[in-house]
N, CA, C and O of each residue as an XYZ file, in Angstrom:
328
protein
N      55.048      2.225     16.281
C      54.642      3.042     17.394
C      53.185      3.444     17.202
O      52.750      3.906     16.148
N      52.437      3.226     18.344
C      50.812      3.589     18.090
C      50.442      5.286     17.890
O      50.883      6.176     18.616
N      49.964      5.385     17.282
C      49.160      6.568     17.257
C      49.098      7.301     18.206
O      48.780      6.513     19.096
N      49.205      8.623     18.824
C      48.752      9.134     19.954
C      47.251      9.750     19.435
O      46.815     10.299     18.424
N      46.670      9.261     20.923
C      45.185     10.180     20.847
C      44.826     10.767     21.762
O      44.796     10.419     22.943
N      44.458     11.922     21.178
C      44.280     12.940     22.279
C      43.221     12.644     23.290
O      42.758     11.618     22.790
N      42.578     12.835     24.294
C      42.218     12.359     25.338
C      40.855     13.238     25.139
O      40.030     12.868     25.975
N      40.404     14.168     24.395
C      39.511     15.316     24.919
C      38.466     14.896     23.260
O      37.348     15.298     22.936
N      39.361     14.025     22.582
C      38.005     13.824     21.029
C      37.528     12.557     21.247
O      36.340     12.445     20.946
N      38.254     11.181     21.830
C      37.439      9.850     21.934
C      35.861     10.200     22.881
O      34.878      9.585     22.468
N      35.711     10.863     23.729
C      34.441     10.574     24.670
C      33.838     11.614     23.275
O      32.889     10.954     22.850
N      33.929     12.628     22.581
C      33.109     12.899     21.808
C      32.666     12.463     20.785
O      31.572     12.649     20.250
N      33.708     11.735     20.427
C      33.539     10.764     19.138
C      32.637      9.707     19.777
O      31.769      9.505     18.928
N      32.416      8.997     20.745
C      31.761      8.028     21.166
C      30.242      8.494     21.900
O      29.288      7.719     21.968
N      30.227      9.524     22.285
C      29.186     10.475     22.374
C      28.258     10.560     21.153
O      27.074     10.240     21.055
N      29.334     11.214     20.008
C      27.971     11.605     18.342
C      28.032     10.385     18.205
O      26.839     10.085     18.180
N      28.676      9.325     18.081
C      27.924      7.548     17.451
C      26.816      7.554     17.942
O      25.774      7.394     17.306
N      26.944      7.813     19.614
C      25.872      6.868     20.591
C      24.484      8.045     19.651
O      23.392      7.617     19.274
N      24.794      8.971     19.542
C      23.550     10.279     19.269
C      23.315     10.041     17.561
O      22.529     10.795     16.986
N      23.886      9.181     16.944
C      23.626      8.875     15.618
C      22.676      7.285     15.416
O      21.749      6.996     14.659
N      23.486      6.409     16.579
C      22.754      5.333     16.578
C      21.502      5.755     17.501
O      20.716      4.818     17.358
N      21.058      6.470     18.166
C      19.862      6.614     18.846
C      19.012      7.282     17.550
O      17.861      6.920     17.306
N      19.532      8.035     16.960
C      18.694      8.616     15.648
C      18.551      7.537     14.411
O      17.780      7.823     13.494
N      19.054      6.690     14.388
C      18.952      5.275     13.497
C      18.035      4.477     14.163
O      17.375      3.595     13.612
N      17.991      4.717     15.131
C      17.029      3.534     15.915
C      15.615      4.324     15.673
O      14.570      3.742     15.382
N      15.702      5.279     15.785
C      14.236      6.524     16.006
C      13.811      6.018     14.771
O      12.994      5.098     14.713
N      14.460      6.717     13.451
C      13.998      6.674     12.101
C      13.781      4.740     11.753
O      12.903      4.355     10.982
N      14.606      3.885     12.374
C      14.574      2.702     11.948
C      12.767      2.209     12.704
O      11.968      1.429     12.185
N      12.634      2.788     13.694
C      11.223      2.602     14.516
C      10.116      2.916     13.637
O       9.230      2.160     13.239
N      10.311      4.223     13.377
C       9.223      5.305     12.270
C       8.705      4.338     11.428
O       7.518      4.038     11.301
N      10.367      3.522     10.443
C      10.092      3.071      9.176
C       9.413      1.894      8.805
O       8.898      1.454      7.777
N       9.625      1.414     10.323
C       9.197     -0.265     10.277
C       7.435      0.146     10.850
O       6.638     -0.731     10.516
N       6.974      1.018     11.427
C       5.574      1.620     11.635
C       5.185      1.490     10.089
O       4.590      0.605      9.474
N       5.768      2.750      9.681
C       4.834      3.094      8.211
C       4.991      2.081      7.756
O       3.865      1.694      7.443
N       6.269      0.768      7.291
C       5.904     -0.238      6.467
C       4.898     -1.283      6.880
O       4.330     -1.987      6.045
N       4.650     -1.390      8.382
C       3.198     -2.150      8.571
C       1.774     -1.446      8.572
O       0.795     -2.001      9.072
N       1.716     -0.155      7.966
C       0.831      0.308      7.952
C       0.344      0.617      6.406
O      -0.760      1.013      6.032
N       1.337      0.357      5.746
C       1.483      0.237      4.249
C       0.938     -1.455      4.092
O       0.019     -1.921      3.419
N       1.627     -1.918      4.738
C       1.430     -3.567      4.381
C      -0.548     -3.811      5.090
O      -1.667     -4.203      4.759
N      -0.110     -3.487      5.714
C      -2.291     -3.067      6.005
C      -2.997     -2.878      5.026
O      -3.918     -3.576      4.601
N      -2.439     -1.592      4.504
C      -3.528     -0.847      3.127
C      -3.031     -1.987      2.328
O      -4.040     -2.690      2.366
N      -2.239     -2.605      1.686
C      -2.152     -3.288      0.780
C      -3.226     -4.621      0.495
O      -3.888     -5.073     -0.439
N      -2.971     -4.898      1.770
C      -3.905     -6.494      2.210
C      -5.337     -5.694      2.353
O      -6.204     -6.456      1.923
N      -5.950     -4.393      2.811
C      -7.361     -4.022      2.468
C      -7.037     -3.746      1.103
O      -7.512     -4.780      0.633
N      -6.546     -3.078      0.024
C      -6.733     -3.299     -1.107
C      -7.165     -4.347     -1.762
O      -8.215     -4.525     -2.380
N      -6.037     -5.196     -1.523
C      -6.456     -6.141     -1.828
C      -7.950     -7.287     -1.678
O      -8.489     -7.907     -2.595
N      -8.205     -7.276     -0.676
C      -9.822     -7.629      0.262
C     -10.669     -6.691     -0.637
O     -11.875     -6.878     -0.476
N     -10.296     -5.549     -1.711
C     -11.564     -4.723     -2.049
C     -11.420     -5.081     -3.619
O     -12.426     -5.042     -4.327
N     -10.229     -5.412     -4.127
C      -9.979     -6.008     -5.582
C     -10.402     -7.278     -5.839
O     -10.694     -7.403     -7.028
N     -10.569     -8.397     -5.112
C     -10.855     -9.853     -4.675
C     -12.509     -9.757     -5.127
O     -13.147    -10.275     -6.044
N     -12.922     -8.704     -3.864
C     -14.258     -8.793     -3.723
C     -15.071     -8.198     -5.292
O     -16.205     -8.577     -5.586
N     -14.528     -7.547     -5.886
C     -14.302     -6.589     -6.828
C     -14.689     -7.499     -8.631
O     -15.302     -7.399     -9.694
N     -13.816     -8.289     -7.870
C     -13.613     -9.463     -9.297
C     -14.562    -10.428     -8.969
O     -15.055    -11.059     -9.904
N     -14.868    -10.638     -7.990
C     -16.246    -11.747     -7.719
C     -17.708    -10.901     -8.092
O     -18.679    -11.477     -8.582
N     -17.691     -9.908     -7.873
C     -18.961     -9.428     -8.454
C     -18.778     -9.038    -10.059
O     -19.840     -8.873    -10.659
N     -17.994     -8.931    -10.549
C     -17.624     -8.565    -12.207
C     -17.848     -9.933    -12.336
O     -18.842     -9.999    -13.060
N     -17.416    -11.331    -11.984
C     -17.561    -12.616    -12.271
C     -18.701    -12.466    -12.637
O     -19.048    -12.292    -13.805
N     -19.871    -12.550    -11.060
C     -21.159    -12.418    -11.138
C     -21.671    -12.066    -12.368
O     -21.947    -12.819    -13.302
N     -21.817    -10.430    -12.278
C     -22.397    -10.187    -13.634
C     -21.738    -10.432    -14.111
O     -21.053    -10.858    -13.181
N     -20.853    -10.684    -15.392
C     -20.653    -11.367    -16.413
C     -21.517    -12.833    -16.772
O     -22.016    -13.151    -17.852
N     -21.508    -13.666    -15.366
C     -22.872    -14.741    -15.481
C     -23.918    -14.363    -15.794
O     -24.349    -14.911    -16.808
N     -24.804    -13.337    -15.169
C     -26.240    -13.055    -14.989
C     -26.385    -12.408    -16.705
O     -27.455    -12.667    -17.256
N     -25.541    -11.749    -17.364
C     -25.758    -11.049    -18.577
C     -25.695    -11.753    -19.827
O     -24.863    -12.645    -19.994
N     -26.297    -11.505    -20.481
C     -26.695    -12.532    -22.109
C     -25.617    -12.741    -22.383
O     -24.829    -11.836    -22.109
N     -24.947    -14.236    -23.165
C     -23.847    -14.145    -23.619
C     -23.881    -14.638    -25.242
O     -22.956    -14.966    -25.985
N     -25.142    -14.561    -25.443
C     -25.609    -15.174    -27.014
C     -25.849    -14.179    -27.650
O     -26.481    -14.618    -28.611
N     -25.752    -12.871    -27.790
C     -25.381    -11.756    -28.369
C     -26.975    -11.309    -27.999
O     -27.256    -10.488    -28.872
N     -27.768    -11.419    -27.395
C     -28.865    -10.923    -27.221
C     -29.222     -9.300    -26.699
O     -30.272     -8.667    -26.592
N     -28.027     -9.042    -26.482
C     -27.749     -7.682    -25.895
C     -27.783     -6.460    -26.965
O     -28.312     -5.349    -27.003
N     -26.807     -7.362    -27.960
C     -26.696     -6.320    -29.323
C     -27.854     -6.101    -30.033
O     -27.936     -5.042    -30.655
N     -28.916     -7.015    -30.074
C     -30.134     -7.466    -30.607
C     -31.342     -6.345    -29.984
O     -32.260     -5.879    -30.659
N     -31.069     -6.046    -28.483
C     -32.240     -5.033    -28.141
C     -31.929     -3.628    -29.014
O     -30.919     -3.159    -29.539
N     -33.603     -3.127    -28.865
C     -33.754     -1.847    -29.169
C     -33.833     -0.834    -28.224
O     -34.660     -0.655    -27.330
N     -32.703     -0.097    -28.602
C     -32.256      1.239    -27.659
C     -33.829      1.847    -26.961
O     -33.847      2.743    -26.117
N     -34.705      1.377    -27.333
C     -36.081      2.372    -27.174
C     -36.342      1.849    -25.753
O     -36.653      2.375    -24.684
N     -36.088      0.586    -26.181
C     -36.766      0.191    -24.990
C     -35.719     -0.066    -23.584
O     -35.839     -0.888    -22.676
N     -34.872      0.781    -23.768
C     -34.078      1.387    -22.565
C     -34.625      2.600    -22.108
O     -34.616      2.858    -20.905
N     -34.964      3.153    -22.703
C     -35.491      4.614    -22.535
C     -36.468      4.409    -21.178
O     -36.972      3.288    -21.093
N     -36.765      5.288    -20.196
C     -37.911      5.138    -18.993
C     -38.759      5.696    -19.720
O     -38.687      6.475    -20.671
N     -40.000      4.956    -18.878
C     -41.529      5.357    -18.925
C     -42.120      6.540    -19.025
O     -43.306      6.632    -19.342
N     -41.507      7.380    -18.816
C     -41.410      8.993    -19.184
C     -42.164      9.398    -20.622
O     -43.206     10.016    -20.837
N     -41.393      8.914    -21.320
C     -41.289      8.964    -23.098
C     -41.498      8.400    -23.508
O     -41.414      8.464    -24.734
């Protein structure tokens, strides 16, 4: 024998779903925003780490690599001042 159901809780019960899935949809909207706005900053991070390592490349080329560095005298870092 089926269940009896009362007549006055199904339209409410089907009411809070519909008002739970409209609030899943809201927050599911929000989340998928912030994760493409996250995935943005990531890819400019990235575009600034890239660029980042090509100029550390750079200099690392342009700078003595025959120890000529260790070889100067601190003095003559000093400015024209002194």
């Amino acid at each position: 024998m089926p269940a009896m159901r009362h007549p006055h809780t199904e339209p409410q019960t089907a009411e809070r779903n519909e008002e739970r899935l409209t609030q899943l949809e809201i927050k599911l909207s929000f989340t998928e925003d912030w994760v493409e706005t996250l995935n943005q900053l990531v890819i400019e991070q990235q575009a600034q780490i890239d660029g980042l390592k090509r100029q550390l490349q750079a200099m690392r080329l342009e700078s003595p690599t025959d120890g000529a560095q260790a070889a100067r005298n601190p003095r003559d870092e000093l400015p024209p001042h002194y």
